[in-house]
C-alpha positions in Angstrom: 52.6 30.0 -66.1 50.0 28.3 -68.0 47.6 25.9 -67.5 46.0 23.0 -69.5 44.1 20.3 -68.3 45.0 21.2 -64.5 48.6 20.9 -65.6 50.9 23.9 -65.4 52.7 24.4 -68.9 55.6 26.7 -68.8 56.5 28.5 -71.9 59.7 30.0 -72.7 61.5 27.4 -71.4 63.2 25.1 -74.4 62.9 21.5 -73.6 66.6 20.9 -74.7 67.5 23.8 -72.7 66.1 22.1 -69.3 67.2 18.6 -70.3 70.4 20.0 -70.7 71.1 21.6 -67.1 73.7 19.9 -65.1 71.0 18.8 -62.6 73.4 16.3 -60.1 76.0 19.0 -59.9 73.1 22.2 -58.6 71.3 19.1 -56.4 74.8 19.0 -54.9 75.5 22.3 -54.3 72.0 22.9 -52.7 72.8 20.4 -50.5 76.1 21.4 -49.3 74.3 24.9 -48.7 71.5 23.8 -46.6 74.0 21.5 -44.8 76.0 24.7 -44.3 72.8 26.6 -43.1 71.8 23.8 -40.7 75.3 24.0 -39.5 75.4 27.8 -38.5 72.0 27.4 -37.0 72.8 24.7 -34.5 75.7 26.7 -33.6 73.6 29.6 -33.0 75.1 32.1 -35.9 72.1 33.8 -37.1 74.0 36.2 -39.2 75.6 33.2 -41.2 72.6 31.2 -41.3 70.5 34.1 -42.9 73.5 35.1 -45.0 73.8 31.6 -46.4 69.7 31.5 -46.8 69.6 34.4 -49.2 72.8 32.8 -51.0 70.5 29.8 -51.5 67.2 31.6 -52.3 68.5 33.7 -54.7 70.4 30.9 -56.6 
């Protein structure tokens, strides 16, 4: 990351390419994921709820 003007300027990313991602549809399944992770913790499932954490952080 660059920066110009105290603004950070990515580059290699094509501005088409960005406008382009299905936004509403990843949104969604982040949601459904931390509602899953929420979930597991309140029923105590630590395994689960780290599981389903990495799922999310490495999507």
């Amino acid at each position: 990351m660059e920066w110009e003007h105290d603004i950070p300027v990515f580059k290699g990313v094509d501005h088409d390419e960005w406008k382009n991602i299905p936004w509403r549809e990843i949104e969604k399944r982040v949601y459904k994921l931390q509602k899953r992770i929420y979930r597991a913790a309140k029923r105590g499932e630590v395994r689960v709820q780290r599981r389903l954490h990495k799922t999310l952080m490495s999507s």
